[in-house]
MIROGU-559215 format. One record per residue: residue number from 1; residue in one letter; x, y, z of N, C-alpha, C, O in turn. Coordinates in steps of 0.02 Angstrom, whole numbers, plus 50000, padded with zeros to 5 digits. Example, Ala and Ser with C-alpha at 12.3 -4.5 7.8 and 13.67 -1.06 7.14 Angstrom:
<sites>
<site num="1" residu="A" n_px="50660" n_py="49716" n_pz="50390" ca_px="50615" ca_py="49775" ca_pz="50390" c_px="50660" c_py="49835" c_pz="50390" o_px="50712" o_py="49834" o_pz="50423"/>
<site num="2" residu="S" n_px="50642" n_py="49888" n_pz="50354" ca_px="50684" ca_py="49947" ca_pz="50357" c_px="50645" c_py="50002" c_pz="50394" o_px="50670" o_py="50057" o_pz="50402"/>
</sites>
This chain:
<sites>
<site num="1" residu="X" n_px="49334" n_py="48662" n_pz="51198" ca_px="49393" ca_py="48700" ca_pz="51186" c_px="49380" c_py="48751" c_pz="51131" o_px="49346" o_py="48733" o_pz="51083"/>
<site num="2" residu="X" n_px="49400" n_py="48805" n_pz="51132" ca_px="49390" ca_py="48863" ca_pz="51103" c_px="49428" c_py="48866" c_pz="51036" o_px="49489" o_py="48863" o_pz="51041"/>
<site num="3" residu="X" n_px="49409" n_py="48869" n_pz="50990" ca_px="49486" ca_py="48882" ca_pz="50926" c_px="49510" c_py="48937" c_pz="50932" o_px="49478" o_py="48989" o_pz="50932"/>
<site num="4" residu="X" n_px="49574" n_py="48930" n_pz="50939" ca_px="49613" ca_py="48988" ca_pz="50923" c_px="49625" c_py="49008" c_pz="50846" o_px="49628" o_py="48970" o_pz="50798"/>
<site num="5" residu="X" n_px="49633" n_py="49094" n_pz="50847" ca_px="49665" ca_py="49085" ca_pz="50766" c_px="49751" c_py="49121" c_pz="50756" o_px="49775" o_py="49176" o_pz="50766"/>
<site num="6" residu="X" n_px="49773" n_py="49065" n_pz="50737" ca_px="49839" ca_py="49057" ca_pz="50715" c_px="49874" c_py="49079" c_pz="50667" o_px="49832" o_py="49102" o_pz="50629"/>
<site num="7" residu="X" n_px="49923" n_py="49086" n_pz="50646" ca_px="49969" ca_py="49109" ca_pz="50586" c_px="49946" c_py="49052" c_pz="50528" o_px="49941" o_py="49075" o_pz="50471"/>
<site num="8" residu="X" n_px="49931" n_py="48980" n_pz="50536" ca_px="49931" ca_py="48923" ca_pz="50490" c_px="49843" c_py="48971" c_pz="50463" o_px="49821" o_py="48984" o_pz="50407"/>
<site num="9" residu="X" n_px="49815" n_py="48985" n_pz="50531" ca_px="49743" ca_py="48989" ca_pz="50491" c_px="49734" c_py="49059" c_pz="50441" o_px="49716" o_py="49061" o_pz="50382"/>
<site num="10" residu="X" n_px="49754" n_py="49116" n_pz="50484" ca_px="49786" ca_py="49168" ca_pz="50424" c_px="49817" c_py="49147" c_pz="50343" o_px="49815" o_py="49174" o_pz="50288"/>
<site num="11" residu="X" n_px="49843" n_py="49092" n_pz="50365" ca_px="49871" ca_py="49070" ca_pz="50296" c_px="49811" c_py="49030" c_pz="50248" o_px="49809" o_py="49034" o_pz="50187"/>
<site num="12" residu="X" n_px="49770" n_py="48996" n_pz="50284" ca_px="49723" ca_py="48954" ca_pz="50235" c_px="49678" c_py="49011" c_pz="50230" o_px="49642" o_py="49006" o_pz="50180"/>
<site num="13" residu="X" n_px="49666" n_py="49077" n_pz="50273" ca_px="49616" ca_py="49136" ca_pz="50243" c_px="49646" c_py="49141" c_pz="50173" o_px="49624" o_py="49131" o_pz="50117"/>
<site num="14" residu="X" n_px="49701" n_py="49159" n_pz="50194" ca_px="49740" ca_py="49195" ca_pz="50114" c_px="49710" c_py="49167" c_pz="50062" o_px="49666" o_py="49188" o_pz="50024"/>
<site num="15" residu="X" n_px="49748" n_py="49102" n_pz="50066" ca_px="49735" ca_py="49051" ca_pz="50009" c_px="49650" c_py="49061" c_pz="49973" o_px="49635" o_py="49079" o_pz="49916"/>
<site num="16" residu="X" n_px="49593" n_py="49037" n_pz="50047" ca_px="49557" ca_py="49039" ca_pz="49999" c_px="49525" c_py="49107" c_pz="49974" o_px="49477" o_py="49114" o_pz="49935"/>
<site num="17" residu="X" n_px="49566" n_py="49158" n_pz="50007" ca_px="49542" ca_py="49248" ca_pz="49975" c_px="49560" c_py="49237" c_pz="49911" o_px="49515" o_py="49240" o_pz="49869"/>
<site num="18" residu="X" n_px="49624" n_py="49225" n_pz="49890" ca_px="49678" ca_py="49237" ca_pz="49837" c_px="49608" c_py="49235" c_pz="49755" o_px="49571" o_py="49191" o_pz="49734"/>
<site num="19" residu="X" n_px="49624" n_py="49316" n_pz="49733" ca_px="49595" ca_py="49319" ca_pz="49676" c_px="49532" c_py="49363" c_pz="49684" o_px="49510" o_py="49392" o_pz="49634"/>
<site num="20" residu="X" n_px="49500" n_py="49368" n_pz="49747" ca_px="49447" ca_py="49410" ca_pz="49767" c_px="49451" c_py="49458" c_pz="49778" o_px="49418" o_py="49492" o_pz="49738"/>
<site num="21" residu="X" n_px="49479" n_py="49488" n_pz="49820" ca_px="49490" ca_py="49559" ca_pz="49843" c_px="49497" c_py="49554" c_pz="49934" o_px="49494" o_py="49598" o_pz="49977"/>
<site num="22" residu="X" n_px="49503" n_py="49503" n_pz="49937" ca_px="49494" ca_py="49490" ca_pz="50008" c_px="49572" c_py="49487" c_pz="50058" o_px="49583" o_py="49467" o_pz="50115"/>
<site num="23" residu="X" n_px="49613" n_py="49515" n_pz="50009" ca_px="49659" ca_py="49477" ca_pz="50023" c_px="49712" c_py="49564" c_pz="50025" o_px="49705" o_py="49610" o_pz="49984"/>
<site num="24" residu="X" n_px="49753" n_py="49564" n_pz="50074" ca_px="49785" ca_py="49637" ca_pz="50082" c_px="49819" c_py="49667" c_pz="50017" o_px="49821" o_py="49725" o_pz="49998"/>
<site num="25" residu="X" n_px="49852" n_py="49598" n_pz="49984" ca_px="49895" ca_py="49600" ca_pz="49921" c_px="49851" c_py="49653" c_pz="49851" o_px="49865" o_py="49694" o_pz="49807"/>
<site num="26" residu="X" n_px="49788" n_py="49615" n_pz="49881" ca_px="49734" ca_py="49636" ca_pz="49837" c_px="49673" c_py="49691" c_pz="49837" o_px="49626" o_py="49685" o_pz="49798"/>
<site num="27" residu="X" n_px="49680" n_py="49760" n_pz="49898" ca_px="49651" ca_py="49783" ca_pz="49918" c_px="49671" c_py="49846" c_pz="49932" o_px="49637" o_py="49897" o_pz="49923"/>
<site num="28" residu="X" n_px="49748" n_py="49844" n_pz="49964" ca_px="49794" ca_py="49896" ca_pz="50002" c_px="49773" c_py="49957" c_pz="49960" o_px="49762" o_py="50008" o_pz="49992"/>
<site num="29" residu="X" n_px="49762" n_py="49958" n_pz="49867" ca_px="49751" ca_py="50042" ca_pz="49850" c_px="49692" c_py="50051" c_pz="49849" o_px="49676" o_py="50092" o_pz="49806"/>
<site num="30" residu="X" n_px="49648" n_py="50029" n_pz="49881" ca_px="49566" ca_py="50046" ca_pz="49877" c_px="49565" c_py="50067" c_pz="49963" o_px="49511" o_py="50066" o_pz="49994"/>
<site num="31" residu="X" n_px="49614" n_py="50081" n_pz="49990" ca_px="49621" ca_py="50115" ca_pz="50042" c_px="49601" c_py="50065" c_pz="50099" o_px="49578" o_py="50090" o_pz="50151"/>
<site num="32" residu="X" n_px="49610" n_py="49973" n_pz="50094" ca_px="49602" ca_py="49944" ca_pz="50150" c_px="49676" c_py="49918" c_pz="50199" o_px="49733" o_py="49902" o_pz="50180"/>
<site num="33" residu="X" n_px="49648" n_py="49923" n_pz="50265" ca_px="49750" ca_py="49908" ca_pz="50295" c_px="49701" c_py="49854" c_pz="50328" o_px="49641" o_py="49849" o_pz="50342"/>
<site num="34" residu="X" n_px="49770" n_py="49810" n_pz="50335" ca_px="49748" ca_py="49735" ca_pz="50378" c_px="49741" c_py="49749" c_pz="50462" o_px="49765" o_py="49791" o_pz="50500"/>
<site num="35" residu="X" n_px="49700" n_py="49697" n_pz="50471" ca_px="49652" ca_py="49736" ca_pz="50546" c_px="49626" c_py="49656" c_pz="50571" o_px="49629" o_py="49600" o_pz="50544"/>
<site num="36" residu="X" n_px="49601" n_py="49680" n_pz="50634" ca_px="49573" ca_py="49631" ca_pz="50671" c_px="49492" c_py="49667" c_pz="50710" o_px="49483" o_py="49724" o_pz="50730"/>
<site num="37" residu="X" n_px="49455" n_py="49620" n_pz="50709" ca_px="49391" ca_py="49649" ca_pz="50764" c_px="49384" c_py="49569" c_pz="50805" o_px="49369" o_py="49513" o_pz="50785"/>
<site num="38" residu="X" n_px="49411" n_py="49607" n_pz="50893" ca_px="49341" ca_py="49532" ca_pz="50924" c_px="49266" c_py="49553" c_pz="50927" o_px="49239" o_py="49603" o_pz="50951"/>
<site num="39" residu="X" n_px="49244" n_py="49506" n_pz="50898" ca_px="49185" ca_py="49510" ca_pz="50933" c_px="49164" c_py="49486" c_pz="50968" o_px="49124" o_py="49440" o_pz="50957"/>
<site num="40" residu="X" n_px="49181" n_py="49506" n_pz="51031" ca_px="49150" ca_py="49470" ca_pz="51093" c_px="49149" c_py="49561" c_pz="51127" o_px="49098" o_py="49588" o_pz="51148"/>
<site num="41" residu="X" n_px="49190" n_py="49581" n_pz="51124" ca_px="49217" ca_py="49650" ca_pz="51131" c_px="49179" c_py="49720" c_pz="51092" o_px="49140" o_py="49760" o_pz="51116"/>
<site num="42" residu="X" n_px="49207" n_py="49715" n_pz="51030" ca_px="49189" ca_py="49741" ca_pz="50972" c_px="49255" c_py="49784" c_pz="50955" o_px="49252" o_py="49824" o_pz="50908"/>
<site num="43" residu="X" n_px="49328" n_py="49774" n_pz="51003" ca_px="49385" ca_py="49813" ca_pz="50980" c_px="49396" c_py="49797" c_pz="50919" o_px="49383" o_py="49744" o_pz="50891"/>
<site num="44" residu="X" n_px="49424" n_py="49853" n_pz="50896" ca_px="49469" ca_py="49836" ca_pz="50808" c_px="49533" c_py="49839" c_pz="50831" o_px="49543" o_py="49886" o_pz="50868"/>
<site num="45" residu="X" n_px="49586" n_py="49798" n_pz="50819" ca_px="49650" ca_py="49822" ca_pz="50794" c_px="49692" c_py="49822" c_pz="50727" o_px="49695" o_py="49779" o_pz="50683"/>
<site num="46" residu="X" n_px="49721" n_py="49880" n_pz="50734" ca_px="49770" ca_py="49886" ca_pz="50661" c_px="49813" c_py="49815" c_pz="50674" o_px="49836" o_py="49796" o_pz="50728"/>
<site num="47" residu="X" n_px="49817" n_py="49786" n_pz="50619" ca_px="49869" ca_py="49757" ca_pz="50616" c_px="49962" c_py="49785" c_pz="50629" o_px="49988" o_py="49835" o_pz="50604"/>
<site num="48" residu="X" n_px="49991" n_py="49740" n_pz="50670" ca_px="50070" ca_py="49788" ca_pz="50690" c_px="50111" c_py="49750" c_pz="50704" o_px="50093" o_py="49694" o_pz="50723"/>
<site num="49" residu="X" n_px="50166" n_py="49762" n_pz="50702" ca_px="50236" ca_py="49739" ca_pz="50710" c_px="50241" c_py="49714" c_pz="50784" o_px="50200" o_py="49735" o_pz="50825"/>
<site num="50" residu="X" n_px="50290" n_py="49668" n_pz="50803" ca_px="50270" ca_py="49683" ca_pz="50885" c_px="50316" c_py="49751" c_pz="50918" o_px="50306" o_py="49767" o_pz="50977"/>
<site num="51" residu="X" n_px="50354" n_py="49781" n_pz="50886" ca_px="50366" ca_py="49854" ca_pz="50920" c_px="50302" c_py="49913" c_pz="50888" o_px="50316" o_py="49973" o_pz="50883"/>
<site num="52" residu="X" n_px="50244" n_py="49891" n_pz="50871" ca_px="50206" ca_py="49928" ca_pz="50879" c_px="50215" c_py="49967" c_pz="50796" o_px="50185" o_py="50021" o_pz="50790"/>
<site num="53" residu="X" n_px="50246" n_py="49948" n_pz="50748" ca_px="50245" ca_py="49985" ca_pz="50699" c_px="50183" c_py="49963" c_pz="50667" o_px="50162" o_py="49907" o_pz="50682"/>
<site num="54" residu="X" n_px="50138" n_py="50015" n_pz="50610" ca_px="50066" ca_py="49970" ca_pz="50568" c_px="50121" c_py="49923" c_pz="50502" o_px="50170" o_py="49945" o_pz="50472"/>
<site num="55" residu="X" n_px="50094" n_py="49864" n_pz="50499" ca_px="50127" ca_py="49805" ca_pz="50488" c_px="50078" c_py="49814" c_pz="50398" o_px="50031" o_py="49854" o_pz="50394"/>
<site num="56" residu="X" n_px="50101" n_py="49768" n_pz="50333" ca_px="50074" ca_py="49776" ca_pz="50279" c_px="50037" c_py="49735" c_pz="50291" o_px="49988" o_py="49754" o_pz="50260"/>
<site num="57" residu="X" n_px="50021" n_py="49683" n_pz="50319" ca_px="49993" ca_py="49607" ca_pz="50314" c_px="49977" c_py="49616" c_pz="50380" o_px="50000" o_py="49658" o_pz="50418"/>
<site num="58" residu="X" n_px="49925" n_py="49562" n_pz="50392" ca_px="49898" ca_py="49519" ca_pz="50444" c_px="49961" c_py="49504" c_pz="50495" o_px="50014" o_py="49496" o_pz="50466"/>
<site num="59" residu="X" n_px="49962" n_py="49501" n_pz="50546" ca_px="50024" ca_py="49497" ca_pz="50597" c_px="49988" c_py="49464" c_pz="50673" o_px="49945" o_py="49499" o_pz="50700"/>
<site num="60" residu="X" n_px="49996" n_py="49434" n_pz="50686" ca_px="49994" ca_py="49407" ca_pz="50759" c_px="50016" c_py="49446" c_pz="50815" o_px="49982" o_py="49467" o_pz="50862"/>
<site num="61" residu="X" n_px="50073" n_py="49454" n_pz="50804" ca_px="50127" ca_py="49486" ca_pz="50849" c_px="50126" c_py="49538" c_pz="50899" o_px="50132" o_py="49532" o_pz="50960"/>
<site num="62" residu="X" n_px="50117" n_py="49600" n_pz="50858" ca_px="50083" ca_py="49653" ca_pz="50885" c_px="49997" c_py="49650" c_pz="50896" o_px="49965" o_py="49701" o_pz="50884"/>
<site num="63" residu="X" n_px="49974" n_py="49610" n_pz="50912" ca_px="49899" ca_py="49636" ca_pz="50940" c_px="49917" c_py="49613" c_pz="51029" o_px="49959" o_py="49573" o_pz="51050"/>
<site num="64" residu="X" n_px="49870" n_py="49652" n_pz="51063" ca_px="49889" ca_py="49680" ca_pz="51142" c_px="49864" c_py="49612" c_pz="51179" o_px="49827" o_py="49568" o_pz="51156"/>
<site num="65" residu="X" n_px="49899" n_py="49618" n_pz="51254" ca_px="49894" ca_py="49531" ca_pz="51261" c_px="49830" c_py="49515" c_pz="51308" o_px="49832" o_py="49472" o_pz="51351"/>
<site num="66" residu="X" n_px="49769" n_py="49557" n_pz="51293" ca_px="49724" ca_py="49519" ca_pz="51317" c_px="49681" c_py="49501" c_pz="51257" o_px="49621" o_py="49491" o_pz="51256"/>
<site num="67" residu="X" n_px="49730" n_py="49499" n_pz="51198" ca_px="49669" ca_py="49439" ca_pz="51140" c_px="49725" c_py="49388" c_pz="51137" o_px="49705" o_py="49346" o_pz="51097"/>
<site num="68" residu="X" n_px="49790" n_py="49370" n_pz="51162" ca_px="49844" ca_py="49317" ca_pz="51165" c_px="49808" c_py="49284" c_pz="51207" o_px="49789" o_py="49307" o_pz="51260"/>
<site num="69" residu="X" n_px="49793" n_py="49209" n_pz="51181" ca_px="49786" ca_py="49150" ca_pz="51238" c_px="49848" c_py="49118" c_pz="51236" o_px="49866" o_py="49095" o_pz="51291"/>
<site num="70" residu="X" n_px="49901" n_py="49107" n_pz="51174" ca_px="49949" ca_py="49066" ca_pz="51185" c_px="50020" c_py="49119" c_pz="51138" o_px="50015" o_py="49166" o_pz="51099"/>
<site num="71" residu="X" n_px="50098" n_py="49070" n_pz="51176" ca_px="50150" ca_py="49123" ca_pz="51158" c_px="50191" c_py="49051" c_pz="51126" o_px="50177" o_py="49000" o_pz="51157"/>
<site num="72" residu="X" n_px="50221" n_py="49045" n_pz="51090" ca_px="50294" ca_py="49023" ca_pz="51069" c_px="50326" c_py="49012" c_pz="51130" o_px="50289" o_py="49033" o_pz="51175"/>
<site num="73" residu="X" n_px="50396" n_py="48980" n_pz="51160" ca_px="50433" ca_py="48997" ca_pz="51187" c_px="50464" c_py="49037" c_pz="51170" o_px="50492" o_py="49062" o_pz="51219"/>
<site num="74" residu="X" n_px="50483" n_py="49069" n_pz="51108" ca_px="50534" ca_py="49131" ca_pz="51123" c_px="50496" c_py="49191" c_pz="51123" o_px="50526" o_py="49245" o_pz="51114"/>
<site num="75" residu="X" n_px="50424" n_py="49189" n_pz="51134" ca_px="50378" ca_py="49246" ca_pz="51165" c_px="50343" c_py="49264" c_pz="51092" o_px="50293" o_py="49299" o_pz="51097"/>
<site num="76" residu="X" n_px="50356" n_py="49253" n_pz="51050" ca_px="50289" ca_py="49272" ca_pz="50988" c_px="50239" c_py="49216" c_pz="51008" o_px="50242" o_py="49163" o_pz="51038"/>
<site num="77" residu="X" n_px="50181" n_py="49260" n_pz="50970" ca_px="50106" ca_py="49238" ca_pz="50983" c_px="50097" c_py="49180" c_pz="50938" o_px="50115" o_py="49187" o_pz="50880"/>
<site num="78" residu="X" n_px="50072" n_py="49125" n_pz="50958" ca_px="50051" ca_py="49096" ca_pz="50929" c_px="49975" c_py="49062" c_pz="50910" o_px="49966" o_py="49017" o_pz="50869"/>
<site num="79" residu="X" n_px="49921" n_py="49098" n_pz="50952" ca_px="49853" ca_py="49111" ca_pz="50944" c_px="49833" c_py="49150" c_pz="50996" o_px="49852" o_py="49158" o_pz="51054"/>
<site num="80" residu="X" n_px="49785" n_py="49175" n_pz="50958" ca_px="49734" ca_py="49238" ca_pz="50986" c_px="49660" c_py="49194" c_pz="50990" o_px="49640" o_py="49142" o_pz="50963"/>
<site num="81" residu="X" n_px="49630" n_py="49241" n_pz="51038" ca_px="49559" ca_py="49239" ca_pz="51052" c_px="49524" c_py="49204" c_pz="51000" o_px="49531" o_py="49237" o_pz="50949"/>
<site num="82" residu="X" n_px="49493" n_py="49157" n_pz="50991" ca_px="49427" ca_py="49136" ca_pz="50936" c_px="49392" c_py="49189" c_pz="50927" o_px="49385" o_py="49209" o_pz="50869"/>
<site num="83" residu="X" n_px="49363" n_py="49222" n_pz="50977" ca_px="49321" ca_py="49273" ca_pz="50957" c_px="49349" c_py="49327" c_pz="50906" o_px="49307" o_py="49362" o_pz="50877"/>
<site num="84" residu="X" n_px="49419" n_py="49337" n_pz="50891" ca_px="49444" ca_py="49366" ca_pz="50856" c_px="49468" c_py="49349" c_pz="50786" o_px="49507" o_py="49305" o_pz="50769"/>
<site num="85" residu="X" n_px="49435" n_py="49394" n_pz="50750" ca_px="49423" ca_py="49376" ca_pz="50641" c_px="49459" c_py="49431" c_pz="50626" o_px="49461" o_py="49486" o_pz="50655"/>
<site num="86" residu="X" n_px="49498" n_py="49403" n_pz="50560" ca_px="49540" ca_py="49453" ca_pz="50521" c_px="49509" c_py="49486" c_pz="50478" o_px="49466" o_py="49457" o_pz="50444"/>
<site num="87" residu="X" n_px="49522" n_py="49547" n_pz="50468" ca_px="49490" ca_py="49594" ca_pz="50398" c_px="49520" c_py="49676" c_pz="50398" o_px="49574" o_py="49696" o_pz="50420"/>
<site num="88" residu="X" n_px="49490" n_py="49698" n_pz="50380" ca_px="49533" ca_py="49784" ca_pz="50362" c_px="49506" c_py="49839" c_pz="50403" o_px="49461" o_py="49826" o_pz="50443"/>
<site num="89" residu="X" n_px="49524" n_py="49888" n_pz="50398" ca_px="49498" ca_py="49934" ca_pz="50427" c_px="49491" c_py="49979" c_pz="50360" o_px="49536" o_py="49974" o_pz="50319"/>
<site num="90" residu="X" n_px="49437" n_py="50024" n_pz="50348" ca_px="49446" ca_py="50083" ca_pz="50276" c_px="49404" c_py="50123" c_pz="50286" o_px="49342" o_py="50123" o_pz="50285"/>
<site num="91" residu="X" n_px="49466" n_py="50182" n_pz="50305" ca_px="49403" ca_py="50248" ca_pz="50353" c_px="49375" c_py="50229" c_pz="50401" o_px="49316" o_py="50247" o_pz="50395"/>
<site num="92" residu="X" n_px="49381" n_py="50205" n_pz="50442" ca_px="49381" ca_py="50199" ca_pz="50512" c_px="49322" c_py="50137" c_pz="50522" o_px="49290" o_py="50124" o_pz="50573"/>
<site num="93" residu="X" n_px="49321" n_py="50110" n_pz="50466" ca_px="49264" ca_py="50059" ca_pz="50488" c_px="49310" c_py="49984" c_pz="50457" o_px="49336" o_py="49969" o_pz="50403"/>
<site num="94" residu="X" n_px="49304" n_py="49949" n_pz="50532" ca_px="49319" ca_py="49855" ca_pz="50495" c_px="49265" c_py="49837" c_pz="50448" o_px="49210" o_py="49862" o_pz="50437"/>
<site num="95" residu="X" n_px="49300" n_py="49781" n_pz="50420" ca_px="49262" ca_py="49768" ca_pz="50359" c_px="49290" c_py="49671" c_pz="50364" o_px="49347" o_py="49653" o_pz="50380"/>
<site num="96" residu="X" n_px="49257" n_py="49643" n_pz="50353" ca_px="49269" ca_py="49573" ca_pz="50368" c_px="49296" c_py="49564" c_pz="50290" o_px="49282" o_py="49600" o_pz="50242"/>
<site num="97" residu="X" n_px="49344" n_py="49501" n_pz="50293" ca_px="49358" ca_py="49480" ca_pz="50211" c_px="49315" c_py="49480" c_pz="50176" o_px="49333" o_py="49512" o_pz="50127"/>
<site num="98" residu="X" n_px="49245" n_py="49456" n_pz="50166" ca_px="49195" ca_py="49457" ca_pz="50149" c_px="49171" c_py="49521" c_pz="50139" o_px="49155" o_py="49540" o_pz="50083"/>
<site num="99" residu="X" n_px="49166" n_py="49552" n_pz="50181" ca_px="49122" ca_py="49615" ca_pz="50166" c_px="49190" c_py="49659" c_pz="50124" o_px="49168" o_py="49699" o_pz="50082"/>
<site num="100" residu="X" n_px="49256" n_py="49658" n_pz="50130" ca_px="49298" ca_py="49698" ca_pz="50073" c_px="49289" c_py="49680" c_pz="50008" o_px="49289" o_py="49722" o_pz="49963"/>
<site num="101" residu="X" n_px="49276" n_py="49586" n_pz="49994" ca_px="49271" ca_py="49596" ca_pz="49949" c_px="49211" c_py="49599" c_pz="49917" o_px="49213" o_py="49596" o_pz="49855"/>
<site num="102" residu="X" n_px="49147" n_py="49606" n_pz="49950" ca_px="49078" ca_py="49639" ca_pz="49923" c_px="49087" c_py="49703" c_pz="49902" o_px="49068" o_py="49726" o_pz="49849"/>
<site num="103" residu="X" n_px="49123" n_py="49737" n_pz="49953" ca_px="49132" ca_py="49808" ca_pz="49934" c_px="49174" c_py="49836" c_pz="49852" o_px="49163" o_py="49884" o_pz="49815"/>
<site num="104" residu="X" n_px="49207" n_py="49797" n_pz="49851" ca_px="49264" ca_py="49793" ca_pz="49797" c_px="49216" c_py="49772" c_pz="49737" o_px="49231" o_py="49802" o_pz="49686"/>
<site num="105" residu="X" n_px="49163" n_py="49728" n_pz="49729" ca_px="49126" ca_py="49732" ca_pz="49661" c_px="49071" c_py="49773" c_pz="49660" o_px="49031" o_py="49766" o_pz="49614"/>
<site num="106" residu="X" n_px="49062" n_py="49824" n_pz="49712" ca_px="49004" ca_py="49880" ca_pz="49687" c_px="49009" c_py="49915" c_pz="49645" o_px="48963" o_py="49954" o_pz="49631"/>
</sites>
Protein backbone atom coordinates (compact mmCIF):
# COMPACT_ATOMS: atom_id res chain seq x y z
CA UNK A 1 0.00 0.00 0.00
CA UNK A 2 1.25 3.27 -1.06
CA UNK A 3 1.29 6.26 1.66
CA UNK A 4 -0.64 8.87 0.99
CA UNK A 5 0.17 12.43 2.15
CA UNK A 6 -2.44 13.99 4.20
CA UNK A 7 -3.37 17.20 6.01
CA UNK A 8 -2.25 15.22 9.61
CA UNK A 9 1.18 14.66 7.67
CA UNK A 10 1.52 18.37 6.45
CA UNK A 11 0.99 19.04 9.99
CA UNK A 12 3.87 16.80 11.57
CA UNK A 13 6.09 18.52 8.43
CA UNK A 14 5.30 21.80 10.10
CA UNK A 15 6.02 20.81 13.44
CA UNK A 16 9.19 19.30 12.76
CA UNK A 17 10.21 22.51 10.22
CA UNK A 18 9.11 24.96 13.02
CA UNK A 19 12.27 27.26 13.69
CA UNK A 20 14.23 26.39 10.39
CA UNK A 21 13.14 28.11 7.59
CA UNK A 22 11.35 25.31 6.25
CA UNK A 23 8.29 26.29 7.13
CA UNK A 24 5.93 29.00 4.88
CA UNK A 25 5.43 31.10 8.21
CA UNK A 26 9.13 31.27 8.00
CA UNK A 27 10.19 31.86 4.45
CA UNK A 28 7.17 33.75 2.58
CA UNK A 29 9.73 37.21 2.49
CA UNK A 30 12.71 35.48 1.03
CA UNK A 31 10.36 35.12 -1.86
CA UNK A 32 9.25 31.29 -1.18
CA UNK A 33 5.21 30.35 -1.88
CA UNK A 34 4.04 26.89 -0.71
CA UNK A 35 4.12 24.29 -3.58
CA UNK A 36 4.05 20.75 -4.34
CA UNK A 37 6.41 18.53 -6.87
CA UNK A 38 5.47 14.66 -7.80
CA UNK A 39 8.05 12.96 -8.50
CA UNK A 40 7.05 10.36 -10.37
CA UNK A 41 5.97 13.12 -12.93
CA UNK A 42 8.20 15.96 -12.09
CA UNK A 43 4.87 18.51 -12.08
CA UNK A 44 5.09 21.42 -9.56
CA UNK A 45 2.03 22.82 -8.17
CA UNK A 46 1.34 26.19 -6.52
CA UNK A 47 -0.27 25.58 -3.63
CA UNK A 48 -4.40 26.84 -3.95
CA UNK A 49 -7.62 27.22 -2.65
CA UNK A 50 -9.99 24.75 -4.12
CA UNK A 51 -11.57 27.66 -6.37
CA UNK A 52 -8.22 27.90 -7.67
CA UNK A 53 -7.04 31.03 -5.73
CA UNK A 54 -2.72 30.81 -4.71
CA UNK A 55 -3.45 29.75 -1.07
CA UNK A 56 -0.63 31.19 1.92
CA UNK A 57 0.03 27.69 3.23
CA UNK A 58 0.26 24.20 2.10
CA UNK A 59 -3.46 23.23 0.98
CA UNK A 60 -4.68 19.88 -0.24
CA UNK A 61 -7.66 21.11 -1.78
CA UNK A 62 -6.80 22.83 -4.76
CA UNK A 63 -4.15 20.49 -6.31
CA UNK A 64 -5.79 18.83 -9.75
CA UNK A 65 -7.36 15.39 -9.37
CA UNK A 66 -4.95 13.23 -10.94
CA UNK A 67 -2.53 13.57 -7.72
CA UNK A 68 -6.12 12.91 -5.46
CA UNK A 69 -6.22 9.19 -4.55
CA UNK A 70 -8.77 9.85 -1.80
CA UNK A 71 -11.88 12.59 -1.08
CA UNK A 72 -13.80 13.25 2.30
CA UNK A 73 -17.41 12.70 1.78
CA UNK A 74 -18.24 16.18 1.44
CA UNK A 75 -15.62 16.15 -1.56
CA UNK A 76 -12.34 17.76 0.05
CA UNK A 77 -9.18 15.84 -0.43
CA UNK A 78 -8.05 13.91 1.90
CA UNK A 79 -4.72 12.37 0.39
CA UNK A 80 -2.72 12.81 -2.54
CA UNK A 81 -0.28 10.70 -4.44
CA UNK A 82 2.87 9.40 -2.20
CA UNK A 83 4.85 10.33 -4.90
CA UNK A 84 3.90 13.79 -4.07
CA UNK A 85 6.32 16.14 -1.35
CA UNK A 86 5.60 19.51 -0.08
CA UNK A 87 7.99 22.53 -0.53
CA UNK A 88 8.05 26.04 -2.34
CA UNK A 89 8.44 27.25 -5.43
CA UNK A 90 11.13 30.68 -5.63
CA UNK A 91 11.57 31.91 -9.15
CA UNK A 92 10.32 29.28 -10.80
CA UNK A 93 12.25 26.55 -9.25
CA UNK A 94 10.71 23.93 -6.32
CA UNK A 95 12.77 23.68 -3.60
CA UNK A 96 12.08 20.76 -1.07
CA UNK A 97 11.77 21.86 2.84
CA UNK A 98 15.15 20.88 3.10
CA UNK A 99 16.65 22.43 0.34
CA UNK A 100 14.66 26.07 1.49
CA UNK A 101 16.06 25.72 4.40
CA UNK A 102 19.77 25.09 3.13
CA UNK A 103 19.14 27.88 1.02
CA UNK A 104 18.09 30.23 3.84
CA UNK A 105 21.65 29.71 5.77
CA UNK A 106 23.91 30.63 2.76
Amino acid sequence: MTMLLTETQLRRENRSFEGTGGRTEENRGCGFEPAFLDTETGRTYRSRFADGRPAPCHLLDGLPGEVVVERHPCGRVAGIKGSVVSGFLRRGRFYTREEAVASLAI
